[in-house]
VOPAGU-2260 file (C-alpha; in pm, 1 decimal, decimal comma):
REM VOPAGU-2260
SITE   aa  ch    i         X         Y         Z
SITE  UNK   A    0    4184,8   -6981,5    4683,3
SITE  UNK   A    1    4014,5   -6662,8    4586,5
SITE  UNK   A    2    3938,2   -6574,3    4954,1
SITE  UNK   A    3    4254,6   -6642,0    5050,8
SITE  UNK   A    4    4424,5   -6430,1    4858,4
SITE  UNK   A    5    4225,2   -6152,1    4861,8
SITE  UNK   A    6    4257,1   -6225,3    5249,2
SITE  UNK   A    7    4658,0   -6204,7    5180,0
SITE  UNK   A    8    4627,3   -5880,5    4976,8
SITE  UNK   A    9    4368,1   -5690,0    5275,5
SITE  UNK   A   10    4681,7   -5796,7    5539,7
SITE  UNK   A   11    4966,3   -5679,4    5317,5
SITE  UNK   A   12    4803,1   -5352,4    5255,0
SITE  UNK   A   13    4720,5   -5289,0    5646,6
SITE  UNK   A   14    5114,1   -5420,6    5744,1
SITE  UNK   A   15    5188,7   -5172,6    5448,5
SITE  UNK   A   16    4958,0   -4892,9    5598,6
SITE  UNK   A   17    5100,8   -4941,1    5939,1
SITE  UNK   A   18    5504,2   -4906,8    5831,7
SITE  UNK   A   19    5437,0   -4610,6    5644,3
SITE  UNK   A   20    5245,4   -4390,8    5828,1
SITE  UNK   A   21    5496,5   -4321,1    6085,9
SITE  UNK   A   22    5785,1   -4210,6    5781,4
SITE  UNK   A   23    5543,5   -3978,5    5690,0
SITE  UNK   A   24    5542,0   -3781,3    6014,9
SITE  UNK   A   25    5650,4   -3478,2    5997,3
SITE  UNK   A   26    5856,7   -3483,0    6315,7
SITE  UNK   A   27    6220,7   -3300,6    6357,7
SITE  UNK   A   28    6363,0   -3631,6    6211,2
SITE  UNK   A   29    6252,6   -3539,8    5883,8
SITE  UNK   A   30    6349,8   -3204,7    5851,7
SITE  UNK   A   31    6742,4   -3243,7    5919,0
SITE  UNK   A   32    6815,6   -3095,9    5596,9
SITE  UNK   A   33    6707,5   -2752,2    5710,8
SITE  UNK   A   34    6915,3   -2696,1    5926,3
SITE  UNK   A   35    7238,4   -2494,3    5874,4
SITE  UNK   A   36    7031,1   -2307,5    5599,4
SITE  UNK   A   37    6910,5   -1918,3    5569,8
SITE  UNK   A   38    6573,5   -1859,4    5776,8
SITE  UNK   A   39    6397,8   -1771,5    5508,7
SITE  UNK   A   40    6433,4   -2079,0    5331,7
SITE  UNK   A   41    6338,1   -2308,7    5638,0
SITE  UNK   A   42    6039,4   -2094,6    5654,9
SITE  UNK   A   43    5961,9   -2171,9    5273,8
SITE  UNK   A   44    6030,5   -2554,2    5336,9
SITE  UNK   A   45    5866,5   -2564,2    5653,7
SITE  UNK   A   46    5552,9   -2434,0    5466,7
SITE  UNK   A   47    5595,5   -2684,8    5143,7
SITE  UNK   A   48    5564,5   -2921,9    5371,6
SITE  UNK   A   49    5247,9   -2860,2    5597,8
SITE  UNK   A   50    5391,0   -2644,5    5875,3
SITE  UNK   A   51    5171,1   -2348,6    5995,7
SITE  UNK   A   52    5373,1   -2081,0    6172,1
SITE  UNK   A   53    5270,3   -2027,4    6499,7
SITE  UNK   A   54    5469,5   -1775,0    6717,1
SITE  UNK   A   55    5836,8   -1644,9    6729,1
SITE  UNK   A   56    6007,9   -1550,4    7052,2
SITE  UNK   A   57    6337,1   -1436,4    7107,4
SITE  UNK   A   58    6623,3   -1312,9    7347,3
SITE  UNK   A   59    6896,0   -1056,4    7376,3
SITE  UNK   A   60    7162,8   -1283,9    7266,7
SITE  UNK   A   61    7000,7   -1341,6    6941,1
SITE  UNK   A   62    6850,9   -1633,2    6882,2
SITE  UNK   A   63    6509,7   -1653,5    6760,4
SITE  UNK   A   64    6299,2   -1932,5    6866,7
SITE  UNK   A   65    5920,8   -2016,8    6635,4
SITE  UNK   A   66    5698,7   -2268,5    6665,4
SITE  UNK   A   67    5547,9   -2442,3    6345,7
SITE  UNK   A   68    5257,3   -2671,0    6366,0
SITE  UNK   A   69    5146,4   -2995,6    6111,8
SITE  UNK   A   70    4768,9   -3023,4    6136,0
SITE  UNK   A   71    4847,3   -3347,8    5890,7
SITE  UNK   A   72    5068,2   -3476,5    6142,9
SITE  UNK   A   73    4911,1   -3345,2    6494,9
SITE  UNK   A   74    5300,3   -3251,9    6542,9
SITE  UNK   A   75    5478,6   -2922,8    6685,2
SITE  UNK   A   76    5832,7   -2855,7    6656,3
SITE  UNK   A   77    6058,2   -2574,1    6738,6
SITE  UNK   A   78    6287,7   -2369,1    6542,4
SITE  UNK   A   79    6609,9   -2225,7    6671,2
SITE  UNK   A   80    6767,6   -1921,8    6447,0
SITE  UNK   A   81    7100,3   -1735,1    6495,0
SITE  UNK   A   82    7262,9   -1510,5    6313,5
SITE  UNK   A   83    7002,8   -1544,2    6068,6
SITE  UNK   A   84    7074,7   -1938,2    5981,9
SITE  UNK   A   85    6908,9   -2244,6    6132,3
SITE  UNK   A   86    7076,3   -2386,0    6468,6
SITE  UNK   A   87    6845,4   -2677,8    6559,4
SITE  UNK   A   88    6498,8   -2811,3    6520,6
SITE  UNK   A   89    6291,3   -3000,3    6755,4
SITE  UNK   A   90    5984,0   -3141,9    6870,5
SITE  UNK   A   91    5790,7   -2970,0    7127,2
SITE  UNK   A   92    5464,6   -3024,4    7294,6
SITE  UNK   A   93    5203,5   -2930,2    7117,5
SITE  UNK   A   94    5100,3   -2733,7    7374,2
SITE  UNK   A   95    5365,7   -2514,5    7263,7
SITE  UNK   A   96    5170,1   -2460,3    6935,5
SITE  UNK   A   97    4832,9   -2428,0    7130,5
SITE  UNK   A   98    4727,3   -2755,0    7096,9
SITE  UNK   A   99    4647,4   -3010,1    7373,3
SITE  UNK   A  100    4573,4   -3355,7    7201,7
SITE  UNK   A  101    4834,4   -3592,5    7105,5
SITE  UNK   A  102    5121,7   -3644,6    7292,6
SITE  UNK   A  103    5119,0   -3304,9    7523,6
SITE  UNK   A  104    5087,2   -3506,2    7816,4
SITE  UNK   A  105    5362,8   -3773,6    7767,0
SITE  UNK   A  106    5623,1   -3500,4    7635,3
SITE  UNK   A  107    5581,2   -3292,2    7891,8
SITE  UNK   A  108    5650,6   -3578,1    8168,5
SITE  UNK   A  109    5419,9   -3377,7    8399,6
SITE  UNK   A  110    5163,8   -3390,4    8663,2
SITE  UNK   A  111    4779,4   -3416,9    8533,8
SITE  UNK   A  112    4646,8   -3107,9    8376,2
SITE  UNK   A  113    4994,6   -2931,9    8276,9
SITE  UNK   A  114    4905,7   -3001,8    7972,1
SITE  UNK   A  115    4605,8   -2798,0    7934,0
SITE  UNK   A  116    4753,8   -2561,0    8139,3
SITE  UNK   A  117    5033,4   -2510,6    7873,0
SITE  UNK   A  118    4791,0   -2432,1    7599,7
SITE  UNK   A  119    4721,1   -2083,4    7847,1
SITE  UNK   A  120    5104,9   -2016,7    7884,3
SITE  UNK   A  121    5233,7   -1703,1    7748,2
SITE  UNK   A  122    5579,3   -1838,4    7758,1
SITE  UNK   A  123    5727,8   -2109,4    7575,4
SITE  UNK   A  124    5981,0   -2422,6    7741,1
SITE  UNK   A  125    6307,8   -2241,9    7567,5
SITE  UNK   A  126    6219,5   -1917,7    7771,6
SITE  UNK   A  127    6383,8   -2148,6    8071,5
SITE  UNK   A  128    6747,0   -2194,9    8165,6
SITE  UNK   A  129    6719,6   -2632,9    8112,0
SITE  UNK   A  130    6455,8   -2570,0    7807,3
SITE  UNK   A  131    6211,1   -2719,0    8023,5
SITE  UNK   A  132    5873,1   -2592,0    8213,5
SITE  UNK   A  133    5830,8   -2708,4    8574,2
SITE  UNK   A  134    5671,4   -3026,4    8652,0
SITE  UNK   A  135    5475,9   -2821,8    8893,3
SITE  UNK   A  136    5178,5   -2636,0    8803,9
SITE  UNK   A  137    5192,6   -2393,9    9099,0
SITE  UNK   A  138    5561,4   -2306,9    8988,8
SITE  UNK   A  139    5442,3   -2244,4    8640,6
SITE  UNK   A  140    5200,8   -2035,5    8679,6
SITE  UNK   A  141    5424,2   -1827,3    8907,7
SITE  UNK   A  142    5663,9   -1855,9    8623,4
SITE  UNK   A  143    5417,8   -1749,4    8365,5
SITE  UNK   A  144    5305,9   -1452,4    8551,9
SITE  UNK   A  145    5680,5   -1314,0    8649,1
SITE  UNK   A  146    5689,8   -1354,2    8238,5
SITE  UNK   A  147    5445,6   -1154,6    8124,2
SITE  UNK   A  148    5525,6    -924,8    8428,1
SITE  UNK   A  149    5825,1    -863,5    8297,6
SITE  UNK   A  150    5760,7    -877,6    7953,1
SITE  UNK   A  151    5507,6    -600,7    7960,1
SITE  UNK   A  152    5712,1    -357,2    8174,8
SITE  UNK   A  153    5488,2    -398,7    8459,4
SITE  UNK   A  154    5614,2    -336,5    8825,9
SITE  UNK   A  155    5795,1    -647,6    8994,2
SITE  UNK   A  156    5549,4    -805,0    9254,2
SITE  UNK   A  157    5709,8   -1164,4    9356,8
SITE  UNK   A  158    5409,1   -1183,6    9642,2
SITE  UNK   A  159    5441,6   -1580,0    9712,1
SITE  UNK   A  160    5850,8   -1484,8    9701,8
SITE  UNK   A  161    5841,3   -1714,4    9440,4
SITE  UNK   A  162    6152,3   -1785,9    9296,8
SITE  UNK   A  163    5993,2   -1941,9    8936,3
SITE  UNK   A  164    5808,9   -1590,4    8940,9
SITE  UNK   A  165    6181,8   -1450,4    8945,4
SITE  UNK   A  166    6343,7   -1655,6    8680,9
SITE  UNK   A  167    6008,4   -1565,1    8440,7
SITE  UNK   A  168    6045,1   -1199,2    8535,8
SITE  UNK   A  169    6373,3   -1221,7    8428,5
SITE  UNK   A  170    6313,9   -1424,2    8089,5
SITE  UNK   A  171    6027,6   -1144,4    8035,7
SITE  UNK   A  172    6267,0    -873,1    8070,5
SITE  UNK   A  173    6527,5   -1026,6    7853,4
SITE  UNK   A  174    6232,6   -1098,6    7560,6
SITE  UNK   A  175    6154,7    -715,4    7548,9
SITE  UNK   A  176    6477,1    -599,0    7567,1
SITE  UNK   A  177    6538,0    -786,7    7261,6
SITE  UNK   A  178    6238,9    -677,6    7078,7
SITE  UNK   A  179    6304,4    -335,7    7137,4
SITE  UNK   A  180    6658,0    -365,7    7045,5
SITE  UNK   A  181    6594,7     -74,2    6745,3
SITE  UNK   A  182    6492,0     131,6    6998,7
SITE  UNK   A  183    6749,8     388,0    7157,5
SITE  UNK   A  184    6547,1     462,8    7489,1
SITE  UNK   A  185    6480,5     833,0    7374,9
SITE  UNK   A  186    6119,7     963,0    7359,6
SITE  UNK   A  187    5971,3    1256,8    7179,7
SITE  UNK   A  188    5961,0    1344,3    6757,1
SITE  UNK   A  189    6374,6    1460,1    6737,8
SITE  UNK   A  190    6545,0    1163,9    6562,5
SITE  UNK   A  191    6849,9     993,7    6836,9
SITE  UNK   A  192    7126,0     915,2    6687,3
SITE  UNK   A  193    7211,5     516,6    6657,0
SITE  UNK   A  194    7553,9     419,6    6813,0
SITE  UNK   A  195    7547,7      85,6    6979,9
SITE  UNK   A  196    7679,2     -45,9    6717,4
SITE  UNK   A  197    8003,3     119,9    6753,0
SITE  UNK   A  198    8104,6    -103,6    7030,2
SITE  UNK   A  199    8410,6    -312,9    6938,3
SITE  UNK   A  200    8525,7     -74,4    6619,6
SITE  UNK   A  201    8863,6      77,4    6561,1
SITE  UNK   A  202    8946,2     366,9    6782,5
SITE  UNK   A  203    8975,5     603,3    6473,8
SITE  UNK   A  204    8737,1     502,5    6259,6
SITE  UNK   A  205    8466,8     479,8    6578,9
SITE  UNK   A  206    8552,2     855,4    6625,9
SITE  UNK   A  207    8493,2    1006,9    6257,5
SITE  UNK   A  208    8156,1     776,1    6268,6
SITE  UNK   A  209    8056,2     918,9    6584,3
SITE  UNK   A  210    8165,0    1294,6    6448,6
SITE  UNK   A  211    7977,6    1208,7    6127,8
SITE  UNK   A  212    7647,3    1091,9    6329,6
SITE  UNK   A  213    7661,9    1461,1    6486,6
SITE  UNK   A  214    7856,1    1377,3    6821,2
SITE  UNK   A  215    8181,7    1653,3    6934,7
SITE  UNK   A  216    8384,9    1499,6    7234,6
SITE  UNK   A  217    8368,1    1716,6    7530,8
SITE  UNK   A  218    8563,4    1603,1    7797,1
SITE  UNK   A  219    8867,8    1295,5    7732,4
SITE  UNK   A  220    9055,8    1186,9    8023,5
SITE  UNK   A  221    9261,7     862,2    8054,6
SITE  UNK   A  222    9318,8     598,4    8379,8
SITE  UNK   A  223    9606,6     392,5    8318,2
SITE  UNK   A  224    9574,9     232,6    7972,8
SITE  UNK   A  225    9231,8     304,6    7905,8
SITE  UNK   A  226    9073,0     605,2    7780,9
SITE  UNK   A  227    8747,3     778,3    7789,5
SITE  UNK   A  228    8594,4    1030,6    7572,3
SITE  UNK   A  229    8247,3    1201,5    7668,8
SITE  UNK   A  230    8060,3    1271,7    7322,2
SITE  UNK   A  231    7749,0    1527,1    7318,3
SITE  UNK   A  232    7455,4    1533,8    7046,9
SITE  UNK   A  233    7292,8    1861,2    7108,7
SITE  UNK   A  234    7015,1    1786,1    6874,4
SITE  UNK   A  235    6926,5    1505,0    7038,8
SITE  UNK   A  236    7081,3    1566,7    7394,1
SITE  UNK   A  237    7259,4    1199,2    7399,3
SITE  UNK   A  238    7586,6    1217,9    7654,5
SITE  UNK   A  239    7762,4     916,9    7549,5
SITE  UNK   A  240    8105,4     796,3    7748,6
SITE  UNK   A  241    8372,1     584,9    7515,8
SITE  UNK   A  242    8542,9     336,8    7655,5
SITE  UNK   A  243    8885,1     272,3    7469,2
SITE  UNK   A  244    9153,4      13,2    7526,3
SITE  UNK   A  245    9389,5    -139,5    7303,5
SITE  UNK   A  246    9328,4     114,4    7008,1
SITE  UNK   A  247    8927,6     -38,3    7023,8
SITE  UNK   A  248    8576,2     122,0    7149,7
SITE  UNK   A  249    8582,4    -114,2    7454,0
SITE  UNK   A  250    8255,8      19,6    7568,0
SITE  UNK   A  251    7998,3     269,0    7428,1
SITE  UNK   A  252    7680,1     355,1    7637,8
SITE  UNK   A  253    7501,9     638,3    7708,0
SITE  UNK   A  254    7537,4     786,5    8046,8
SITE  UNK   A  255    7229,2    1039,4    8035,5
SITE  UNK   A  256    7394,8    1333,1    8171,7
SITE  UNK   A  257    7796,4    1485,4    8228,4
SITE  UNK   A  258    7880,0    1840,0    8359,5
SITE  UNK   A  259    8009,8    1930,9    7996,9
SITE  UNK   A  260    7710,8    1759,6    7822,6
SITE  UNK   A  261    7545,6    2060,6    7775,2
């Protein structure tokens, strides 16, 4: 009688095992209640509960994507951040958070050895369009390359006419643009002034800002119901051209050079 219910307790405690080990996954499932909240404090929770961050990538529209992996768990997700507050989170392959055990394979839904190939992929699945790298190996590592091309400012060299190499040049140029987003384009140790974020202001109060940043309008001229005004920084030599339409700064951009920017 003995046996048998120590017998009884050895099964209850393996069933037990085996129903519980999946809740405590830390998959996206679990982390639901992050989302819609500041980054800072999915970072925090992320952290409290096992996540290591692993990269952050992100694009000129402003989202921010980072990859977090559970060493517990043998589990990668994905982060998505706009505007500062959490959009979505996911799981990703863990070949997205350098790893190639687990289920890297089966996520992926790819040919043999895309998996290990992932772990040497500079870019990440939500660097294309559908969120998803190419079945084919070949294409990815056309992909990858017109990435990093792109992403480091290199020269465009599409040699196989490749278009995956064209869609990851593209994704590469986007990433930098958005990580130099501070930057004004201007070289040299005289300070340019900032103005990009004038676009979309109040005709009047766009022009005192852009007076008060050390800009005088040299030239104005007007084509139907829009008007332009050319702005000059002599200290820094920026030529800017305003856009204005219905009383707003339609469009502000620098246009490098005008016959009274001078």
């Amino acid at each position: 009688m003995k046996t048998g219910t120590t017998r009884l307790a050895v099964v209850s405690a393996v069933a037990l095992a085996m129903t519980a080990n999946p809740a405590l996954a830390r998959n996206a499932s679990t982390l639901s209640d992050l989302n819609g909240i500041r980054a800072g404090g999915a970072e925090a929770g992320l952290i409290d509960r096992g996540f290591k961050h692993i990269s952050t990538n992100k694009n000129s529209m402003g989202y921010a994507y980072s990859y977090w992996w559970n060493e517990a768990d043998k589990n990668c997700v994905q982060v998505e951040v706009y505007n500062g507050l959490v959009e979505t989170i996911q799981d990703a392959k863990d070949s997205e958070c350098g790893h190639t055990g687990g289920n890297a394979a089966a996520a992926a839904g790819v040919v043999a050895g895309a998996a290990i190939l992932g772990a040497l992929l500079a870019h990440k699945s939500n660097h294309h369009d559908n969120d998803q790298h190419y079945a084919d190996i070949a294409a990815e590592q056309s992909y990858d390359r017109g990435y990093k091309d792109g992403l480091y400012n290199a020269p465009y060299h599409n040699y196989d006419k490749s278009d995956a190499y064209s869609s990851g040049y593209t994704a590469g140029v986007d990433e930098r643009s958005a990580n130099l987003s501070h930057h004004n384009g201007y070289g040299g140790s005289s300070q340019a002034a900032v103005y990009k974020d004038l676009n979309g202001a109040r005709a009047a109060g766009g022009m005192d800002e852009l007076a008060s940043r050390g800009f005088v309008q040299v030239d104005n001229f007007t084509s139907g119901d829009t008007r332009y005004s050319i702005q000059y920084r002599a200290a820094s030599r920026q030529c800017l051209q305003v856009t204005i339409s219905d009383g707003h700064f339609y469009d502000v951009r620098d246009i490098g050079q005008h016959p009274k920017c001078r």
